[in-house]
C-alpha positions in Angstrom: 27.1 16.0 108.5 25.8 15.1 105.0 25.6 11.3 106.5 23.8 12.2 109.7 21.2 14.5 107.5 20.9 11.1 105.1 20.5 8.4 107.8 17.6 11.2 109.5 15.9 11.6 105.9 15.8 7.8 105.2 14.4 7.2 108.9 11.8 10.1 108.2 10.8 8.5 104.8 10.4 4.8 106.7 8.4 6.2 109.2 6.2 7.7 106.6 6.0 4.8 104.8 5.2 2.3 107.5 2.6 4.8 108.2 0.9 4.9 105.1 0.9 0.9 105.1 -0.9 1.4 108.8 -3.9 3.4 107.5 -3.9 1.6 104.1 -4.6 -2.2 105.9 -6.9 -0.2 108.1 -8.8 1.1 105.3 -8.9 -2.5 103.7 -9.9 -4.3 106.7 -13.0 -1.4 107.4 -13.9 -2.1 103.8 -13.7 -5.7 103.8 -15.8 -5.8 107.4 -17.8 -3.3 106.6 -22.0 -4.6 105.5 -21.5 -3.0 102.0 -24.3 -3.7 100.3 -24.7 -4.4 96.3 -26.6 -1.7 94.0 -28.7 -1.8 91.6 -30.6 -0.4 88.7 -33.6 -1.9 87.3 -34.1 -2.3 83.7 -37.7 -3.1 82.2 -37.8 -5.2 79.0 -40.6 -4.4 76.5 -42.6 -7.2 75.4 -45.9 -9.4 76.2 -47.6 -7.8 79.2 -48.0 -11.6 81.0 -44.4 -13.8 82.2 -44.5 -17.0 83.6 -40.9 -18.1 82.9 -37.4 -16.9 81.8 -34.1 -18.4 81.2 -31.2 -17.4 79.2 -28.4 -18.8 76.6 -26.5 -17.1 73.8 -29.1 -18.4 71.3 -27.3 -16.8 68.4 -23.9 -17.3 69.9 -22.3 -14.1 69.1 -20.9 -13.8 72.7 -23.7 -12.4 74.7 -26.9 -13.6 76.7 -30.0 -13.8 74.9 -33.1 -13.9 76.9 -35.8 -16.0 77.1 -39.3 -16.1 78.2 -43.1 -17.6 77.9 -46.8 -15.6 78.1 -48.8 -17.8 79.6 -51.8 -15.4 78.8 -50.6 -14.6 75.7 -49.4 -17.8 74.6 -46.5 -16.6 73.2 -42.9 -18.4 73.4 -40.4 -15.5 72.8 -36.9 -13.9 73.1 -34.9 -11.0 73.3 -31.8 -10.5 71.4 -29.0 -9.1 73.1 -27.2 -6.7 71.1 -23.9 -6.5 73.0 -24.5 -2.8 74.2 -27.9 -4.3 76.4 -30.5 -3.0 74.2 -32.8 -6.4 73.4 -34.7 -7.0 70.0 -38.2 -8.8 70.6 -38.8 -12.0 68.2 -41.7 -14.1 68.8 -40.9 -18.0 68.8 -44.4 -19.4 68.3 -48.0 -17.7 69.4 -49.7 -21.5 68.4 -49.7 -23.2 72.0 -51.5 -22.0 74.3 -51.3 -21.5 78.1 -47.4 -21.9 77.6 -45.3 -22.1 80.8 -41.6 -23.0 80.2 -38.5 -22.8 77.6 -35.1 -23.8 77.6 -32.2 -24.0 75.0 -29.4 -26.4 74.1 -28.4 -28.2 70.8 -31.2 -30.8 70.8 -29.9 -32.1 67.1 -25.9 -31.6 67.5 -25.9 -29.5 64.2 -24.0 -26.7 66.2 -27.1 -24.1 66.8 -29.0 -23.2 69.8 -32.6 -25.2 69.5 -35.3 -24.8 72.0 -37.3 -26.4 74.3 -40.9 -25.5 75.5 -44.2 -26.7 77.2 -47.4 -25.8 76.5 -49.3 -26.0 79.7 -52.9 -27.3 79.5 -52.5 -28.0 75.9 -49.7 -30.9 77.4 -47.5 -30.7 74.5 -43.8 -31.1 75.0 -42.4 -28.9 71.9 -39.1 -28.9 70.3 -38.4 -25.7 68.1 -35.6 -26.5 66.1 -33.0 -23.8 64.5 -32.3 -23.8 61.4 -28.8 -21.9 62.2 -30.3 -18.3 61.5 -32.2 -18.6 64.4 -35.9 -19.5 62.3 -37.6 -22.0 64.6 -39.6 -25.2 63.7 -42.1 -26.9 66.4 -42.3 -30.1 66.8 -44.3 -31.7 68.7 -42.7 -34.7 70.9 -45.5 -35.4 72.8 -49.0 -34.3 73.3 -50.6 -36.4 76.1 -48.6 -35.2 79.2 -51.2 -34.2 81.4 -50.8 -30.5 82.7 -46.7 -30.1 81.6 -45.4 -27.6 83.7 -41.5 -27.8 83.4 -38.4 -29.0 81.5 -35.2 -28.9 81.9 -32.6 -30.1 79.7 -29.2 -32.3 80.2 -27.5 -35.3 79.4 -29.2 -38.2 81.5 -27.6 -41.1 79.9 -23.9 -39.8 79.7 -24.5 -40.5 75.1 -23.4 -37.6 72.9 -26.8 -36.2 73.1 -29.0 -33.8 75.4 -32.2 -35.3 77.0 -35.0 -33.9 78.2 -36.6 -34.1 82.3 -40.2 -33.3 82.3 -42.5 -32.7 85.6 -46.8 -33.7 84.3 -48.1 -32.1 87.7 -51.6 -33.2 86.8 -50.1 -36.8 86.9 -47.8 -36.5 89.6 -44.9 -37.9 86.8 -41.2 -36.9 86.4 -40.1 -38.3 83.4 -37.1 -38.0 81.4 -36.9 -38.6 77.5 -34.2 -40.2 75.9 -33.1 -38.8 73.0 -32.6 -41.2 69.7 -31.3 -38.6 67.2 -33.4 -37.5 64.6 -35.7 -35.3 66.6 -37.0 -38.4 68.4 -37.5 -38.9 72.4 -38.4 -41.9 74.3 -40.4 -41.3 77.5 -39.0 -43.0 80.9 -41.1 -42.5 83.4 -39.1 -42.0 86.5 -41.9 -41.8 89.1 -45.8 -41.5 89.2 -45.8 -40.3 93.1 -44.5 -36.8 93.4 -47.6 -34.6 93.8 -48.3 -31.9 91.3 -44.6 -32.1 90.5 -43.5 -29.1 89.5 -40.0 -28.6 89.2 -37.0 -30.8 88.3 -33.4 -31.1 87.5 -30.5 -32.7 86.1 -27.2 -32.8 88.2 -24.6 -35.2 89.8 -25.6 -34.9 93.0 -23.5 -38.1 94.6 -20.1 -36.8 92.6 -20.6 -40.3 90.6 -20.5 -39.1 87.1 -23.7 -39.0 85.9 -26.8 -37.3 86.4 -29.3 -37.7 89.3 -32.4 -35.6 89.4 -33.4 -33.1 91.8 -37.1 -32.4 92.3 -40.0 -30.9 94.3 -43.8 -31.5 94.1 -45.7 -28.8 95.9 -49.2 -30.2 97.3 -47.9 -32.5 99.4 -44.6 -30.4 99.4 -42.0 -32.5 99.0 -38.0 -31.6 98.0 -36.4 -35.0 97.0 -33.9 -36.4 94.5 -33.7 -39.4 92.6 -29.6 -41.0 92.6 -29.0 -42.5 88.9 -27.5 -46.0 89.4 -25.6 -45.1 86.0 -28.2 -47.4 84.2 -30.6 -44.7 84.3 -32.3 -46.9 87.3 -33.3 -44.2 89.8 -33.5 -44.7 93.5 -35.6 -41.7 95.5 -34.4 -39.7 98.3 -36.8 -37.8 100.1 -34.9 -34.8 101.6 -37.7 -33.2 103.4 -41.4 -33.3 103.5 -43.9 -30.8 104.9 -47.9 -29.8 104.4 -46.9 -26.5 103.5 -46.5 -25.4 99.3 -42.8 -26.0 98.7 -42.1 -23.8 95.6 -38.6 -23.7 95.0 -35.7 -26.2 94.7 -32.1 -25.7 93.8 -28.7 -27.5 95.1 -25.1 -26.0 95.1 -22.5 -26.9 98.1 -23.0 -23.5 100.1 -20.7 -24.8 103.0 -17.5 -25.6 100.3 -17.5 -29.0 102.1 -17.1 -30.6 98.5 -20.5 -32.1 98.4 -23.8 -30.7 97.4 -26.3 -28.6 99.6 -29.9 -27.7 98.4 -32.2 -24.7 99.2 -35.8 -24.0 98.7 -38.9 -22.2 99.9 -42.2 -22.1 100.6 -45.1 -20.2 99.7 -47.4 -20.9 102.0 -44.9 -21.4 105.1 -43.2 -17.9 104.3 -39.6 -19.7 105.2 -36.5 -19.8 102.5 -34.5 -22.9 103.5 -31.0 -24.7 103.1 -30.4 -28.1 103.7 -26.7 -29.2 104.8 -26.0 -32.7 103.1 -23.9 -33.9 105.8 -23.0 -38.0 105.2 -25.0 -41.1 103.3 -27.5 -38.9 101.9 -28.7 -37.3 105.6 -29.1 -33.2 105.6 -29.9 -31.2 108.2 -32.2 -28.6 108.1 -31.7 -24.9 108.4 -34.5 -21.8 108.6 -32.4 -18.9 106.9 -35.8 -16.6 107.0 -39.1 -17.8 108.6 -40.5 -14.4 107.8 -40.5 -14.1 103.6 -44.0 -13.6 102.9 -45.1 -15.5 100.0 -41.6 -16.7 99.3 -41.8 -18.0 95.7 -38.6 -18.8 94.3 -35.2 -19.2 95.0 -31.7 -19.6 92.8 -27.8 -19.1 94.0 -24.5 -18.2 92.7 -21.7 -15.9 93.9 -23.2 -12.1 94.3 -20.7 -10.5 95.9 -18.2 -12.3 94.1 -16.4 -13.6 97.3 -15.8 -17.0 96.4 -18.8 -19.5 98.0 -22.2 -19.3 97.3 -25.1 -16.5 98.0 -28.8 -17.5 98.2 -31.4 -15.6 95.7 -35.1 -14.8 96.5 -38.3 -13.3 95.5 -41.6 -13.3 97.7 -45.1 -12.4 96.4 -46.6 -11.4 99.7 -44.2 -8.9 100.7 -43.0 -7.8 96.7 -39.2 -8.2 97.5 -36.1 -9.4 96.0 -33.5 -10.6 98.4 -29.9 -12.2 98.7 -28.6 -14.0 101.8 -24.7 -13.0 102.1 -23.2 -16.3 102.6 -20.8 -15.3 105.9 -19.5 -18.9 106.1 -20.2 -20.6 109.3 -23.4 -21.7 107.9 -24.7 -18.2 108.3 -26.5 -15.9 106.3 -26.8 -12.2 106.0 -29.9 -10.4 103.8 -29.9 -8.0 101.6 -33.2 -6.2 100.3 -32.5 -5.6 96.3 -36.0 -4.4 95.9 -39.7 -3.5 97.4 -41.0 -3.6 94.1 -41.1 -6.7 92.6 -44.2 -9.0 93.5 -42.4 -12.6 93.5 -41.5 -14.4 89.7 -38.8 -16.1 89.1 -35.0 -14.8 89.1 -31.8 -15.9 87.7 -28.2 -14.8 88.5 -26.6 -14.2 85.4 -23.7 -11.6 83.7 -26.1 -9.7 81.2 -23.8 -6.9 80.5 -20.3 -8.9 80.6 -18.7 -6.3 83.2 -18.0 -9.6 85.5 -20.4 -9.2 87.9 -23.8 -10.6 88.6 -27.0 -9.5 87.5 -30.4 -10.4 87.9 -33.1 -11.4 85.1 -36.9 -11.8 86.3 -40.3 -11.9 85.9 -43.0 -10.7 88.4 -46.8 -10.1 88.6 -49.4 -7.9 90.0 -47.9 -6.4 87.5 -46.4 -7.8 85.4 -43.0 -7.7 84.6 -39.7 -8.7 82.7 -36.7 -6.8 84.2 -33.7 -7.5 84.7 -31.2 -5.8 87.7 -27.8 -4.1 86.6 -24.9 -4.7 89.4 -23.6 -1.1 89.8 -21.3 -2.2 92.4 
């Protein structure tokens, strides 16, 4: 009797259990199909009223991001230093340039700190701010006759044991790069005359070759093209697509996981974000992701959701919001409004709070505003 009451109970309990496994991998697979979208809460950052642009780094590498950012209107070059607990301290980098438009950091000198570099706008000066390891910057001015500098970017361009810097002059219609000799000395290389008002460019292996091509857009023509490094620092163009409409936004990442490298952008005038699918021998083919993003001004990537491939990032001016496109796979995209409320800057993925997930720095006008956008998800 004791055996038949056992072999009832054990039966009972399995039953039980396979159907708690039952409504468990139900409630997984609703989850997992479900359109859960990411939240988030938006943070202001005090400082100048005017942004143009913003980047990031841990500029006094105590484990955290530090943010970065120019005024055009204000001339200022500033950032914000990140506490650990997200509260930011304001310190001005140089009020002496004026118009300013764009900043980046990397250790220009190899002495182990963060330097910085910056452009000045109409004032054409390329500006190297130099740390001095307790994060008290020095300008110096690399050069001062590049006609209407509107970006840099910084990498190693000639595989040394230095970081070079890539330059876009849109009054000249010149990408260059500068080489740099140690010392706090850059040669100029001019890598072509003929992109018009370049505006944005940068460094990355786009042919998997080991060094570093350059990807680049003008906007009037607009034009999204990159130039393949022969290894010698001879660079061959590759026009990826060319339209009258104001392209205003360029960056490549391999959204299909194919194992070679994709690129999205946007335009301003044609209200469309984009992807192009790098297929074989430097071909793509084209993809509309949205037609309908009014004023689409910028775009960047990386993985939102956290889902292993590769999300699309956008802000619009015309219709003030703030958008990802899920990457399903399948070469298909889902959106997602973040916002209504932020009138088109540019935005960067990044882990502000290091709770491993994504956030979002940017700045927007009309008004103005520095913010960046906590994941709560």
């Amino acid at each position: 009797m004791l055996n038949k009451k056992l072999v009832i109970g054990l039966l009972g309990i399995m039953l039980v259990s396979s159907l708690i496994i039952v409504i468990t991998w139900l409630q997984i697979a609703s989850i997992s199909n479900s359109d859960s979208r990411i939240s988030y809460i938006k943070h202001p950052i005090l400082g100048p009223p005017s942004a143009t642009h913003i980047s990031y780094s841990d500029i006094d590498q105590d484990g955290d991001i530090d943010l970065l950012r120019t005024s055009y209107h204000d001339n200022i070059f500033c950032w914000w230093e990140n506490s650990g607990s997200e509260q930011f301290t304001y310190h001005i980098i140089s009020n002496n340039f004026e118009e300013v438009q764009n900043i980046e950091a990397a250790d220009m000198d190899n002495d182990g700190d963060i330097d910085l570099v910056g452009t000045g706008g109409l004032s054409n000066p390329i500006i190297l701010f130099e740390n001095d390891g307790s994060q008290t910057f020095t300008g110096h001015i690399l050069i001062d006759t590049f006609n209407l500098v509107v970006w840099v970017s910084l990498g190693n361009i000639d595989n040394d044991t230095d970081i070079d810097i890539v330059a876009c002059a849109s009054g000249d219609d010149k990408l260059s790069w500068f080489e740099n000799q140690g010392n706090l000395t850059f040669t100029e290389r001019i890598v072509t005359t003929s992109l018009g008002r370049a505006w944005e460019a940068y460094p990355v292996d786009m042919d998997y070759d080991g060094d570093k091509d350059l990807i680049a857009l003008g906007t009037i023509p607009g034009e999204i093209c990159w130039f393949e490094n022969d290894g010698t620092q001879n660079f061959q163009k590759h026009i990826v697509y060319s339209t009258s409409e104001m392209t205003h936004g360029v960056v490549a990442t391999d959204f299909d996981l194919d194992g070679d490298l994709d690129i999205a952008g946007c335009s301003i005038t044609g209200d469309t974000v984009d992807w192009w699918e790098s297929i074989e021998n430097f071909q793509y083919t084209h993809h509309i992701i949205d037609n309908n993003f009014d004023g689409a001004n910028y775009v960047n990537c990386g993985d939102i959701d956290l889902d292993g491939d590769i999300d699309l990032l956008a802000s619009a001016s015309g219709c003030d919001q703030l958008a990802y496109w899920e990457n399903l796979g399948d070469k298909d995209f889902r959106k997602h409004i973040i916002t209504t409320n932020f009138n088109g800057g540019r935005i960067s993925p990044v882990d502000i709070d290091n709770d491993l997930d994504i956030d979002i720095i940017g700045v927007a006008r009309n008004p103005w505003e520095f913010v960046w956008f906590e994941n709560i998800s």
